[in-house]
Backbone as JSON, one array per atom type, in Angstrom:
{
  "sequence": "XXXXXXXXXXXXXXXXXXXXXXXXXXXXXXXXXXXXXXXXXXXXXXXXXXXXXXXXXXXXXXXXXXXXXXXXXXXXXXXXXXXXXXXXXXXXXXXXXXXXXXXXXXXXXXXXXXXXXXXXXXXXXXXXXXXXXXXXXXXXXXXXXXXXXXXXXXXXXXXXXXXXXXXXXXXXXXXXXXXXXXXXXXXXXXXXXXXXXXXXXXXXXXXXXXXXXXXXXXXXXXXXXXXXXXXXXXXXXXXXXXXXXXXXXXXXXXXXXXXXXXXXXXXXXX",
  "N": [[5.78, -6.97, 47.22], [6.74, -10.35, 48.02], [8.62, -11.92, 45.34], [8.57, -15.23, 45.11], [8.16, -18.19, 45.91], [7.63, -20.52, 48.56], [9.54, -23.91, 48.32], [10.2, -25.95, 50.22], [9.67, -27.89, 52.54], [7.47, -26.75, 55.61], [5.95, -23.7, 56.84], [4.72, -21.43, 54.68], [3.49, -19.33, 52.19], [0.24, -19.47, 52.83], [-3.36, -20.35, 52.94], [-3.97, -17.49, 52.39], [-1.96, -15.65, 51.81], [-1.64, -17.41, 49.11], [-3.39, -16.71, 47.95], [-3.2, -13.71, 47.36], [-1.06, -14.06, 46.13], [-1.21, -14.94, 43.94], [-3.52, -13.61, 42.87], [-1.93, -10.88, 42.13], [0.93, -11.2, 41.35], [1.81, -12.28, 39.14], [3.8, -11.57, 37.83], [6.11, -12.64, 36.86], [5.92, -15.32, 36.31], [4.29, -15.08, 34.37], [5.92, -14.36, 32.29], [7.95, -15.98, 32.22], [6.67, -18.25, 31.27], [5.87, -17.59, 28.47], [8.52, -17.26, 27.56], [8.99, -19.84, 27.99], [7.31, -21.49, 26.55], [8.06, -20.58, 23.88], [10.55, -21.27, 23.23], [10.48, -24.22, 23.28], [8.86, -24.18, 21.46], [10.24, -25.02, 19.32], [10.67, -27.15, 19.41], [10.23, -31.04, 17.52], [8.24, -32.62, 18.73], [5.59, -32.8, 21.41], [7.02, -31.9, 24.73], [7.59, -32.72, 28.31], [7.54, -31.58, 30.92], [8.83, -30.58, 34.31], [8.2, -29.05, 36.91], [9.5, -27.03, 39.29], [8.19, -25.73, 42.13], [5.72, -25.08, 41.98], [3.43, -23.09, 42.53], [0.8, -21.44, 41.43], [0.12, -22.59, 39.35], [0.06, -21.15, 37.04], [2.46, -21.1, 35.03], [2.44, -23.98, 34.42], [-0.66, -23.88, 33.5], [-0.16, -22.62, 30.98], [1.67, -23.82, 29.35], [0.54, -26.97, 29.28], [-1.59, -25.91, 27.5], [-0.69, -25.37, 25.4], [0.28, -27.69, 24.69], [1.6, -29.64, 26.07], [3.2, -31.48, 28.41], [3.16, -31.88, 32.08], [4.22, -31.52, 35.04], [3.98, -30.63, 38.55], [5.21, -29.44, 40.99], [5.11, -27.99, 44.61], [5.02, -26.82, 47.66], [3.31, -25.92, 49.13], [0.21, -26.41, 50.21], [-1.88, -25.03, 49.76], [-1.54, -23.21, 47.36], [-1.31, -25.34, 45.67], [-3.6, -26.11, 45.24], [-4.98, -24.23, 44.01], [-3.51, -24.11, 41.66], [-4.61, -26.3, 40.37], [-7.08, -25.94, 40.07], [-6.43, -24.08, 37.9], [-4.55, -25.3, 36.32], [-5.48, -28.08, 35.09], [-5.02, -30.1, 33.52], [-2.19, -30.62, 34.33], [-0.22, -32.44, 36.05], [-0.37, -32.71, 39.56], [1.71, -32.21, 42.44], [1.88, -31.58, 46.29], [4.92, -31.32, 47.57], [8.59, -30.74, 48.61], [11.06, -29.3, 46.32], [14.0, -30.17, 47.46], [13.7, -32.86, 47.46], [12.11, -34.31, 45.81], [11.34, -36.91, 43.15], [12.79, -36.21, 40.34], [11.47, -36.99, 37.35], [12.73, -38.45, 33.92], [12.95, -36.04, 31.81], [11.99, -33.39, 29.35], [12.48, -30.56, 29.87], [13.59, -28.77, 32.89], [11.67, -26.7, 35.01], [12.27, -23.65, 37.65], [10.48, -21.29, 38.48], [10.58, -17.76, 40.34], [12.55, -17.34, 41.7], [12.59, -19.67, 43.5], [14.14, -21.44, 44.0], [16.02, -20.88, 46.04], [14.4, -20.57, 48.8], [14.19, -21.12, 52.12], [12.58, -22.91, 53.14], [12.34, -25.07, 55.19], [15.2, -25.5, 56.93], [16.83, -27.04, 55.09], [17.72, -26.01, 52.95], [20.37, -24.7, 52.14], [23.25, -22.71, 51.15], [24.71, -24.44, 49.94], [22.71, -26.56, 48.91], [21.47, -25.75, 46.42], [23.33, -26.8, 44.44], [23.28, -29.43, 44.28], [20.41, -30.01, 43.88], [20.48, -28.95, 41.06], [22.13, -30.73, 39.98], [20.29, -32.8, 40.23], [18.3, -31.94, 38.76], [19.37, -31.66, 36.07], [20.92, -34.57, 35.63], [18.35, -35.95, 34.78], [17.46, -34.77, 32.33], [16.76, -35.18, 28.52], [18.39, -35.23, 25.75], [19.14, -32.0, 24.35], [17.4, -30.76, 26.02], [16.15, -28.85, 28.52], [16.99, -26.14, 31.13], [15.52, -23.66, 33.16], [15.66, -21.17, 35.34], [15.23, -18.7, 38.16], [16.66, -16.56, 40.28], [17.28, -14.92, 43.09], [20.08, -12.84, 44.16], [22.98, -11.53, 45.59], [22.08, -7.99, 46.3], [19.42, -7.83, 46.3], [18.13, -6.4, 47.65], [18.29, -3.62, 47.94], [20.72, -1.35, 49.64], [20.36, -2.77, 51.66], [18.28, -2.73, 53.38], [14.43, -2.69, 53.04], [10.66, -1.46, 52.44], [7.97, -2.21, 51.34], [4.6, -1.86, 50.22], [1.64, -2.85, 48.71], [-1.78, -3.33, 47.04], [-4.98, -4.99, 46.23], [-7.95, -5.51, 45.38], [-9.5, -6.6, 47.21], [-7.33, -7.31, 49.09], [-4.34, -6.71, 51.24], [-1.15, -5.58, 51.68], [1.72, -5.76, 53.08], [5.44, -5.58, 52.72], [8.64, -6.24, 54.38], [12.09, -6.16, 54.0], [15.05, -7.55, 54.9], [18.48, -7.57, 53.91], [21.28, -9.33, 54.59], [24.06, -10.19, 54.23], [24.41, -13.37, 52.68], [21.72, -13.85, 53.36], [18.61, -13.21, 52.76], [15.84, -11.9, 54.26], [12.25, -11.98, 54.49], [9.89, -10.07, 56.12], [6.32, -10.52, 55.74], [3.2, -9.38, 55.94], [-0.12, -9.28, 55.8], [-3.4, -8.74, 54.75], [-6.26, -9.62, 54.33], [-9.77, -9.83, 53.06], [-12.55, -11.27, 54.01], [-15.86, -12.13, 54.07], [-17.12, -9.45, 54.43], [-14.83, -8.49, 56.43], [-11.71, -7.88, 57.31], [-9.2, -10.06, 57.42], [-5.85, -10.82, 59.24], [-2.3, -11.69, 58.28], [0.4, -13.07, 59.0], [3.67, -14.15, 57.51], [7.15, -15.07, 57.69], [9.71, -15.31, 55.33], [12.85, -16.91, 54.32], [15.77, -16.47, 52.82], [18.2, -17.63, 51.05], [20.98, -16.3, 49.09], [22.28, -15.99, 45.64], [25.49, -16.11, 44.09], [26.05, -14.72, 40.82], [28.58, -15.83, 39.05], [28.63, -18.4, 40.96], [26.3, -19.82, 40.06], [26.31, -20.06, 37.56], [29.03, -21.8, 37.01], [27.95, -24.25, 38.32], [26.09, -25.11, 36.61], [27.45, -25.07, 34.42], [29.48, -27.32, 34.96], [27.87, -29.2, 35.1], [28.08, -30.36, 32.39], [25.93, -28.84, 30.69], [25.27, -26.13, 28.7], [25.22, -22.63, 29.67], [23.61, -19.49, 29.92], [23.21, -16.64, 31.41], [20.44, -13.75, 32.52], [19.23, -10.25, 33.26], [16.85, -10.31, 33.22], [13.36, -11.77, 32.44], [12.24, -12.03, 28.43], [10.41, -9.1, 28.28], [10.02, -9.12, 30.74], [9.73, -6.98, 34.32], [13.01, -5.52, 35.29], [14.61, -6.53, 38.2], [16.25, -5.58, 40.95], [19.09, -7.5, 41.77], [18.56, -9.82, 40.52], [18.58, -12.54, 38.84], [18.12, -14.38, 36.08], [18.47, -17.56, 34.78], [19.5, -19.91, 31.87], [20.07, -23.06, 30.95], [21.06, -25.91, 28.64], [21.14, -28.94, 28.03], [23.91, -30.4, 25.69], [22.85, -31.87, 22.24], [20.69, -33.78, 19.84], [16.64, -32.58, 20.32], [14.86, -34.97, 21.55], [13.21, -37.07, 19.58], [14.16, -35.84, 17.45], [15.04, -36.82, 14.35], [18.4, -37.2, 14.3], [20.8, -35.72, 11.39], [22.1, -37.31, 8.8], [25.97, -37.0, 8.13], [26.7, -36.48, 4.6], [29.04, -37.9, 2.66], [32.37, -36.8, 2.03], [32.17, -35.66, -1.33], [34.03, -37.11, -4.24], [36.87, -35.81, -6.71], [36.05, -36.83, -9.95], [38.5, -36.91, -11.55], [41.58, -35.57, -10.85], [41.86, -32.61, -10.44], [38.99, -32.26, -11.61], [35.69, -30.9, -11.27]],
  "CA": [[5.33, -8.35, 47.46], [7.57, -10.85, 47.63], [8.38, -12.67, 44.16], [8.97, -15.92, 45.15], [7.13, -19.2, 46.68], [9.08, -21.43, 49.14], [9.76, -24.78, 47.93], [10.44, -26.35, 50.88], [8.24, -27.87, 53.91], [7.24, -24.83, 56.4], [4.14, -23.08, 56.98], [4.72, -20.88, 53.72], [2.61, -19.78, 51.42], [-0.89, -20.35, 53.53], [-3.75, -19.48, 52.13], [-4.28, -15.75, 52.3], [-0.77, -15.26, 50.85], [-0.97, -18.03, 47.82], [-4.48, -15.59, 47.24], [-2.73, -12.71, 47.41], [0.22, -14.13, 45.3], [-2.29, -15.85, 42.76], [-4.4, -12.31, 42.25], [-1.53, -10.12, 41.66], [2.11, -11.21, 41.59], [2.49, -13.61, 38.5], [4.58, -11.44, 36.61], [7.68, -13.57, 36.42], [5.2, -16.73, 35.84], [3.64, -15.18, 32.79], [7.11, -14.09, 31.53], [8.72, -17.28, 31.94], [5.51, -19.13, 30.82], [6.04, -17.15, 27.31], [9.89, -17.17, 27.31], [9.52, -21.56, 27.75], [6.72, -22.09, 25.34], [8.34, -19.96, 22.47], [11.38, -22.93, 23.54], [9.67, -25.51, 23.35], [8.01, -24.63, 19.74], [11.22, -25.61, 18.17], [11.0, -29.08, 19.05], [9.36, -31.95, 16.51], [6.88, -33.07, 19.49], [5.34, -32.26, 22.99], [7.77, -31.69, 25.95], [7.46, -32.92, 28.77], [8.31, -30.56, 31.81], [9.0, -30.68, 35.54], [8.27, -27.06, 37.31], [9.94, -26.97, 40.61], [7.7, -24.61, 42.98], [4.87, -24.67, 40.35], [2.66, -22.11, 42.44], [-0.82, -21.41, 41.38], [0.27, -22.87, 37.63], [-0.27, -20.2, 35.65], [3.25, -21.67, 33.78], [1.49, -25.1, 33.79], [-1.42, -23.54, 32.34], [0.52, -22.16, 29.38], [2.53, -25.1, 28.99], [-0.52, -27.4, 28.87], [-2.52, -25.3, 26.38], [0.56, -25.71, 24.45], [0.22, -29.03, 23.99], [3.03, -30.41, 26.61], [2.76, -32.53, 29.56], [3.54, -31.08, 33.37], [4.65, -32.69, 36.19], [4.02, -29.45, 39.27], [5.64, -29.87, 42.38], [5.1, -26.96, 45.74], [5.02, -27.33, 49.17], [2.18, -25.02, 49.44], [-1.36, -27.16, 49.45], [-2.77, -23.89, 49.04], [-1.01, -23.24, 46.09], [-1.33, -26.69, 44.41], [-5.12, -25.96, 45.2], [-5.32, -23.27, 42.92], [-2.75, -25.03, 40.27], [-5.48, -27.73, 40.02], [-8.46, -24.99, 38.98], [-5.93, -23.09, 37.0], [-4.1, -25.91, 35.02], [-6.26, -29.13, 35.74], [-4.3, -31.12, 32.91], [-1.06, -31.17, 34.62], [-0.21, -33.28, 37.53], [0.22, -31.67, 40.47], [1.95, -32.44, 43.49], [2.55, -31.05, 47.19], [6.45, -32.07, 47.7], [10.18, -30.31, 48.2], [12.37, -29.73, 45.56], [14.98, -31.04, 48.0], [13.5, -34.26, 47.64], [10.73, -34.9, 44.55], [11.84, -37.51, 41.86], [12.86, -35.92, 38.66], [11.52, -38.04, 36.13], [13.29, -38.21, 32.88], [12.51, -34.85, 30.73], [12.51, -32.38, 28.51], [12.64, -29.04, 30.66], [12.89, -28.7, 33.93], [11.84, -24.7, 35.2], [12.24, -23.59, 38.67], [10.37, -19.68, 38.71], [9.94, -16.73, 41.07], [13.43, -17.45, 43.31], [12.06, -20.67, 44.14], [14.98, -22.73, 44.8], [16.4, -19.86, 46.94], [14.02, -20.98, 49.7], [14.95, -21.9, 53.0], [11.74, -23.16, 54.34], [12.4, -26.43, 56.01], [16.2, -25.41, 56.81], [17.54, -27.84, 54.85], [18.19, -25.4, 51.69], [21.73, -23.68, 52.2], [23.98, -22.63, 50.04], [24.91, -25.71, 49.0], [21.95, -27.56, 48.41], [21.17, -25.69, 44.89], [24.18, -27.57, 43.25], [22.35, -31.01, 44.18], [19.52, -30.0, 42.84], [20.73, -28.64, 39.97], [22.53, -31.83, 39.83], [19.29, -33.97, 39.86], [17.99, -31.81, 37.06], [20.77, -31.73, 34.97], [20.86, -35.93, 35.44], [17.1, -36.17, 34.12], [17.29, -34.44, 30.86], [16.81, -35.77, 27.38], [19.43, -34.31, 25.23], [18.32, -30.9, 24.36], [17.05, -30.81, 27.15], [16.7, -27.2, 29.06], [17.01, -25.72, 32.68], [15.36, -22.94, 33.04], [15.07, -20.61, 36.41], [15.48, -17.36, 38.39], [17.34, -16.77, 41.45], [18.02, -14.02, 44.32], [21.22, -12.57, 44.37], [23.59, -10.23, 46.37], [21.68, -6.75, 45.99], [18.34, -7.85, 45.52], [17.83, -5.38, 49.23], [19.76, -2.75, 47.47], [21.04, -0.6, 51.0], [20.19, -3.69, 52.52], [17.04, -2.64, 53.74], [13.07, -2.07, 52.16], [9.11, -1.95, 53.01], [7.02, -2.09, 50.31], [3.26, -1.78, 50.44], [0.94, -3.03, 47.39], [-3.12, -3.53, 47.43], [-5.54, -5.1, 45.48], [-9.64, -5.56, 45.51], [-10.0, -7.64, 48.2], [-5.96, -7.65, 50.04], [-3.34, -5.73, 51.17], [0.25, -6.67, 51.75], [3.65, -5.32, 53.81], [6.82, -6.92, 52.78], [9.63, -5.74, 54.99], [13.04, -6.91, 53.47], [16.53, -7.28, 54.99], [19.61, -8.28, 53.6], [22.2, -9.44, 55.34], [25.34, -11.39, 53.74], [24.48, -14.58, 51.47], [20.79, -14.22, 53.48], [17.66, -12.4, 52.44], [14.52, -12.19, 55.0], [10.82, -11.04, 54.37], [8.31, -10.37, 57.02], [5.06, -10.46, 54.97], [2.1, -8.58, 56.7], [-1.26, -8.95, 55.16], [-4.75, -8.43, 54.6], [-7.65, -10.02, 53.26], [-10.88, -9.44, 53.4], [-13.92, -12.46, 54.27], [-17.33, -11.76, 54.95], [-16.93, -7.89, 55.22], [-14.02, -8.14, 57.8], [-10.07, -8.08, 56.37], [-8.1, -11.01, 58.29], [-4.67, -10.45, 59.18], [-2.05, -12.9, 58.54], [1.84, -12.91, 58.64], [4.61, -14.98, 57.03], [8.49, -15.13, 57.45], [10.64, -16.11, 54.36], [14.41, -16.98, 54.07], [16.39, -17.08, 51.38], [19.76, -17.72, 50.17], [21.2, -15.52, 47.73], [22.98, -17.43, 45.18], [26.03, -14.99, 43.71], [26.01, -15.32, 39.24], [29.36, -17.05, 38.77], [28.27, -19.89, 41.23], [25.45, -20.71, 39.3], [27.01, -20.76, 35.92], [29.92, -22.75, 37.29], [27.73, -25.18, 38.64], [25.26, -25.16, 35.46], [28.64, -25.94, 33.35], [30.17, -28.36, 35.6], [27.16, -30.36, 34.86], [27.99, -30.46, 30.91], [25.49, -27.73, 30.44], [25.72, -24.85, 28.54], [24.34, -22.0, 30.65], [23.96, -17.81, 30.52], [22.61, -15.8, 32.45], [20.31, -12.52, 32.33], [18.97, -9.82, 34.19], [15.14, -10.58, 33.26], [12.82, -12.64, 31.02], [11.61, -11.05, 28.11], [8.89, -8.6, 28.64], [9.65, -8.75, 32.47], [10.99, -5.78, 34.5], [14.13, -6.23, 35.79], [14.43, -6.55, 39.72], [17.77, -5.83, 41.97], [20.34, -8.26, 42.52], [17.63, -10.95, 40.42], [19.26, -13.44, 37.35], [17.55, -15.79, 34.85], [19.14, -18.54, 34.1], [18.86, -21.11, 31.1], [20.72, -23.96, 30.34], [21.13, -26.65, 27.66], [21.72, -30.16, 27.72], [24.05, -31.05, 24.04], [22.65, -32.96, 21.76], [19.3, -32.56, 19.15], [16.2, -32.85, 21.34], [14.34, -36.21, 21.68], [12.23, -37.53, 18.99], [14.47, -34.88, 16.38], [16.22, -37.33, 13.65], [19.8, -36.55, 13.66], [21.16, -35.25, 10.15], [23.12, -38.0, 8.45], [26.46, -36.64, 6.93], [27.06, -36.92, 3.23], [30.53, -38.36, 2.4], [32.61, -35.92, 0.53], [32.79, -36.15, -2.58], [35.3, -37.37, -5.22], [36.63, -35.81, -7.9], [36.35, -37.94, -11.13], [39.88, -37.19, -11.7], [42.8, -34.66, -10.62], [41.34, -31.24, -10.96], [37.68, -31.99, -11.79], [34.72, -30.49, -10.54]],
  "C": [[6.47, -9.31, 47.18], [7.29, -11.85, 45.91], [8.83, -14.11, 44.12], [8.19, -16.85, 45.94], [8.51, -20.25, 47.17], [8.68, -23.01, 48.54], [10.21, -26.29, 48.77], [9.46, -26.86, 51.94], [8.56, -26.52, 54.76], [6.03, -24.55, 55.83], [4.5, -21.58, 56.61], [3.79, -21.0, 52.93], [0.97, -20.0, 51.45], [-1.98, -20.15, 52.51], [-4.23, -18.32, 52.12], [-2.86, -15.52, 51.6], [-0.8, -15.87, 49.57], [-2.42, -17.22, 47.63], [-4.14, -14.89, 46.78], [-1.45, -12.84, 45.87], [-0.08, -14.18, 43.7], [-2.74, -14.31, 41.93], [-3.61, -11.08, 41.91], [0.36, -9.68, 41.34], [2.22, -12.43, 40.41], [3.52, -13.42, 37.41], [5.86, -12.27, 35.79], [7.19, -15.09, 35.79], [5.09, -16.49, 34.33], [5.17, -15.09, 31.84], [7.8, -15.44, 31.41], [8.25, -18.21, 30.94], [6.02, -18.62, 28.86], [7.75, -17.79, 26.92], [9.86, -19.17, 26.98], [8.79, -21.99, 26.61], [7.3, -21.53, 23.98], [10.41, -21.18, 22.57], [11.66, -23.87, 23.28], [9.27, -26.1, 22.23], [8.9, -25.06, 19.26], [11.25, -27.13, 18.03], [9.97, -29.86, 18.24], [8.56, -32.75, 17.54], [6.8, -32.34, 20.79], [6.6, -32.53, 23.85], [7.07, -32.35, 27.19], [8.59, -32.35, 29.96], [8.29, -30.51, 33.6], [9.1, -29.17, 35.85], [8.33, -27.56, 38.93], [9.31, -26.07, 41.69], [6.85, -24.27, 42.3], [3.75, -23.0, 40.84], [1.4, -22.81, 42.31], [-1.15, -21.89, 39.97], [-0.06, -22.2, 37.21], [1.08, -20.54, 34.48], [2.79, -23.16, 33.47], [0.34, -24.89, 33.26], [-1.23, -23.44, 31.21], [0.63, -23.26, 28.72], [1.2, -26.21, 28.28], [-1.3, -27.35, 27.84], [-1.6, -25.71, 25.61], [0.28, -27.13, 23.6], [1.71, -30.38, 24.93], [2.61, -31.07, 27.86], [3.63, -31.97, 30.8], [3.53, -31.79, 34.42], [4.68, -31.25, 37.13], [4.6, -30.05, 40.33], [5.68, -28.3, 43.23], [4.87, -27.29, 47.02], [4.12, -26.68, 49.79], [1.21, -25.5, 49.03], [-2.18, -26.33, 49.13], [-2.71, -23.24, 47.91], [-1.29, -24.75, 45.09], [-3.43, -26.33, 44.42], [-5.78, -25.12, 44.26], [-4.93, -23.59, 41.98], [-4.15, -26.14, 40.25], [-6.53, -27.63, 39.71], [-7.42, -24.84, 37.7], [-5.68, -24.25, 35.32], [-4.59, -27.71, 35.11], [-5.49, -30.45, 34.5], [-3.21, -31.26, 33.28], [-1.09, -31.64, 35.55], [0.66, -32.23, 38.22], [0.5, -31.91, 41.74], [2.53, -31.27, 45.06], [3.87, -32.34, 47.66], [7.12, -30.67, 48.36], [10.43, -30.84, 47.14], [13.18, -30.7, 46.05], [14.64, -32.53, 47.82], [12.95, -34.99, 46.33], [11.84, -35.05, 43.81], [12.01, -36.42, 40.77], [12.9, -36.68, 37.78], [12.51, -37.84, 34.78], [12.23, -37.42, 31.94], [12.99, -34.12, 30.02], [12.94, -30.74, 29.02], [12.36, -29.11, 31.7], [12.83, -27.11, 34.63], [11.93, -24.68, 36.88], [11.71, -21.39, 39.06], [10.1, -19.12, 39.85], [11.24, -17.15, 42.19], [13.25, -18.14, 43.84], [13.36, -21.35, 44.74], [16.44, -21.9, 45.7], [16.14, -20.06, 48.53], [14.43, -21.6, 50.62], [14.11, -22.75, 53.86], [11.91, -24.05, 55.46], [14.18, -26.48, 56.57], [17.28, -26.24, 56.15], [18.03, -27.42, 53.26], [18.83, -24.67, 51.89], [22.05, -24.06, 51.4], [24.36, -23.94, 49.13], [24.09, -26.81, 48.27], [21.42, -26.99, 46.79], [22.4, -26.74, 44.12], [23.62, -29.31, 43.31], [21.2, -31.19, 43.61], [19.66, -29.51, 41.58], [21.34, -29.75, 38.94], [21.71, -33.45, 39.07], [18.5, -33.48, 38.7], [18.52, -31.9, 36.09], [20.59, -33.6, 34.58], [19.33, -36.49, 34.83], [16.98, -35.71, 33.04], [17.49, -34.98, 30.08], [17.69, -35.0, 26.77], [18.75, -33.65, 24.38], [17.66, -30.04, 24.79], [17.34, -29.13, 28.04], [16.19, -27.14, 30.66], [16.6, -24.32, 32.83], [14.83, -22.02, 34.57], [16.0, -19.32, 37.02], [15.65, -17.2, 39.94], [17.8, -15.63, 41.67], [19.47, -13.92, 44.2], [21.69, -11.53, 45.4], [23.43, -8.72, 45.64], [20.25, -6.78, 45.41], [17.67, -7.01, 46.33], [18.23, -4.21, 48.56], [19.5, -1.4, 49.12], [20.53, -1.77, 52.17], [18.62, -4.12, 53.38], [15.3, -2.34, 53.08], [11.68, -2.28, 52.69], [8.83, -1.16, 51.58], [5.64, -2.14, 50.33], [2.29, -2.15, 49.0], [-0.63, -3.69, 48.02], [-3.84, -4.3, 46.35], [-7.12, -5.03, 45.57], [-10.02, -5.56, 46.93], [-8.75, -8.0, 49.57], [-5.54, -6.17, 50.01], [-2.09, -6.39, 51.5], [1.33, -5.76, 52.51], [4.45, -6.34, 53.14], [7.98, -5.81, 53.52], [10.75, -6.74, 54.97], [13.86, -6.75, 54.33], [17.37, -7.95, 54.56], [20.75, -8.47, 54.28], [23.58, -10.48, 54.44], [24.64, -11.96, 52.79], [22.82, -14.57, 52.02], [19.85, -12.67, 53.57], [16.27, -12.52, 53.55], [13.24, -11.32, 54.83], [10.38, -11.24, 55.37], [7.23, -9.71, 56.43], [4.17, -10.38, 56.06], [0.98, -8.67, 56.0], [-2.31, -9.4, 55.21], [-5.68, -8.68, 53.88], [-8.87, -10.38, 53.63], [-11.67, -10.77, 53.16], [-15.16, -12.15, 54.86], [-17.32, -10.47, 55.23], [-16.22, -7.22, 56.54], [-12.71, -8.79, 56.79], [-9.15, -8.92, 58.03], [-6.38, -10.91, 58.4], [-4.0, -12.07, 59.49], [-0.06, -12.42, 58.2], [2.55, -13.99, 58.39], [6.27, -14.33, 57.34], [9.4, -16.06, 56.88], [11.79, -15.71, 54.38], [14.39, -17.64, 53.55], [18.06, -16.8, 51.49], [19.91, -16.82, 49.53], [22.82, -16.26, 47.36], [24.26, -16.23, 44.35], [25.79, -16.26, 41.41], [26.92, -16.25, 38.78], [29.4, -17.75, 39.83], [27.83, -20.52, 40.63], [25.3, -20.9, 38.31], [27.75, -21.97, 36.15], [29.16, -24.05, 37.63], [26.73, -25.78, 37.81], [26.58, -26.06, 34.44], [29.09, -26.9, 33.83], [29.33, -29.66, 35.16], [27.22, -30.77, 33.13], [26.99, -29.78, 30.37], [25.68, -26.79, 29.6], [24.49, -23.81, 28.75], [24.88, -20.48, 30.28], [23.06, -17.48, 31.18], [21.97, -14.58, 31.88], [19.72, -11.82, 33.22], [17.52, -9.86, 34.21], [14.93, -11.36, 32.4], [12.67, -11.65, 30.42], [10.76, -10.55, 28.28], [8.76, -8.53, 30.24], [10.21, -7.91, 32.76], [12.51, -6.27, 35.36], [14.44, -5.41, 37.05], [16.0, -6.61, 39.79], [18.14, -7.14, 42.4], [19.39, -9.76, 42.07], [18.22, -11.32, 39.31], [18.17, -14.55, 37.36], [18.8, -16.78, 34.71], [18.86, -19.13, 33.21], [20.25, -21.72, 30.81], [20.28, -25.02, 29.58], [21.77, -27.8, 28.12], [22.42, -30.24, 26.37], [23.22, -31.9, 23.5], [20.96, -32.44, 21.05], [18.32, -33.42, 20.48], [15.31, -33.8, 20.53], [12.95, -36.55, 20.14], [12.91, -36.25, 17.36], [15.19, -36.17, 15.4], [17.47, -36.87, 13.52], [19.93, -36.87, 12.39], [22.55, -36.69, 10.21], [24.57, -36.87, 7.87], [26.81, -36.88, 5.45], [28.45, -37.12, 3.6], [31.06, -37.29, 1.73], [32.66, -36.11, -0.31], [33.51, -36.02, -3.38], [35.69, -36.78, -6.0], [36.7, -36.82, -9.08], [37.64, -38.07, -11.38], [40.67, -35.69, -10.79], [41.81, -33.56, -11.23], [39.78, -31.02, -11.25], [36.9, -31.41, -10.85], [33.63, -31.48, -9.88]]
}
């Protein structure tokens, strides 16, 4: 199944796929969802978080329960439709990344290969460093970036069909890789009224190589690594985590005065 929701306009996402995606593909959600709130606890109040491609919110669920405030953005109304059972305290918008304000925050996440997406063709290679740009320029200091991105070998031999089922669906994904671009043709099946509806999707993606998207994480005054999964997730071909850091303590933390050194009373004292 593919692990990723496009972020872009395009007739992605419909709904028989954000069903399908919703009922058995959130592994990278829940993992992230854990990996940001255990994050998050360090700071001395609520967060306030921007999720780029939010999905069906199951990481604005978390987040929420938490105690933090969510700003969703997807380009999939069938997806925000389900984000708005799932996590009904965050705000939730159908947008683009390429485009939606980034308010001033505390975290902004982008999960599942989201900003990989090519839906509306206006996400090539180059457009992650602008958006990375406009998140980077919205953070409070302390401030974190947190998301997961397609790379070269996420096809490994270039080619794959995968097959996965659940209750009520079924699914094809037929991968190819080609160069810097990844393509699914999603095939699938879901059942209404005692008859299974067939429905197909075709997603392109970018693949973003690792030292780009450090370099362009640091460039922004960042400090950024990289890994090959969240915790607790499995780890997928040719797929990187990212997180980065804004400097500085995070918002509402008192910075630590320093003491002066001190004197001795005379030559030699203690």
């Amino acid at each position: 199944m593919a692990t990723g929701r496009a972020g872009g306009s395009g007739d992605v996402y419909g709904e028989d796929l954000a069903h399908v995606h919703d009922a058995g593909f959130l592994f990278l959600a829940d993992a992230a969802a854990a990996e940001l709130v255990r994050l998050l606890a360090r700071r001395p109040e609520p967060a306030r978080v921007v999720e780029l491609g939010c999905g069906s919110g199951a990481l604005a669920a978390r987040l929420t329960a938490a105690g933090h405030e969510v700003l969703g953005v997807d380009a999939s109304p069938a997806m925000i439709a389900l984000a708005r059972r799932r996590a009904p305290a965050a705000e939730l918008r159908v947008g683009s990344f390429l485009d939606v304000e980034i308010p001033p925050c505390d975290a902004v996440c982008a999960i599942g290969e989201v900003l990989g997406y090519g839906a509306d063709g206006g996400n090539g290679p180059d457009a992650l460093a602008v958006v990375l740009a406009r998140a980077a320029a919205a953070l409070r200091p302390g401030g974190i970036v947190l998301l997961d991105l397609a790379g070269p070998g996420r096809v490994p031999g270039g080619r794959s069909s995968r097959r996965d089922a659940g209750p009520d669906w079924a699914v094809i994904v037929d991968a190819r890789e080609s160069g810097r671009r990844l393509r699914r043709q999603i095939t699938l099946f879901r059942e209404r009224d005692g008859c299974y509806r067939r429905t197909e999707e075709v997603h392109e993606l970018t693949l973003h190589r690792r030292a780009d998207v450090l370099t362009a994480l640091r460039g922004l005054g960042l400090t950024a690594v990289s890994r090959r999964a969240y915790p607790g997730a499995p780890t997928l071909p040719g797929h990187r985590v990212y997180r980065a850091r804004r400097p500085g303590p995070p918002a509402g933390r008192p910075t630590r005065a320093r003491r002066p050194a001190r004197r001795p009373d005379r030559a030699g004292s203690e």
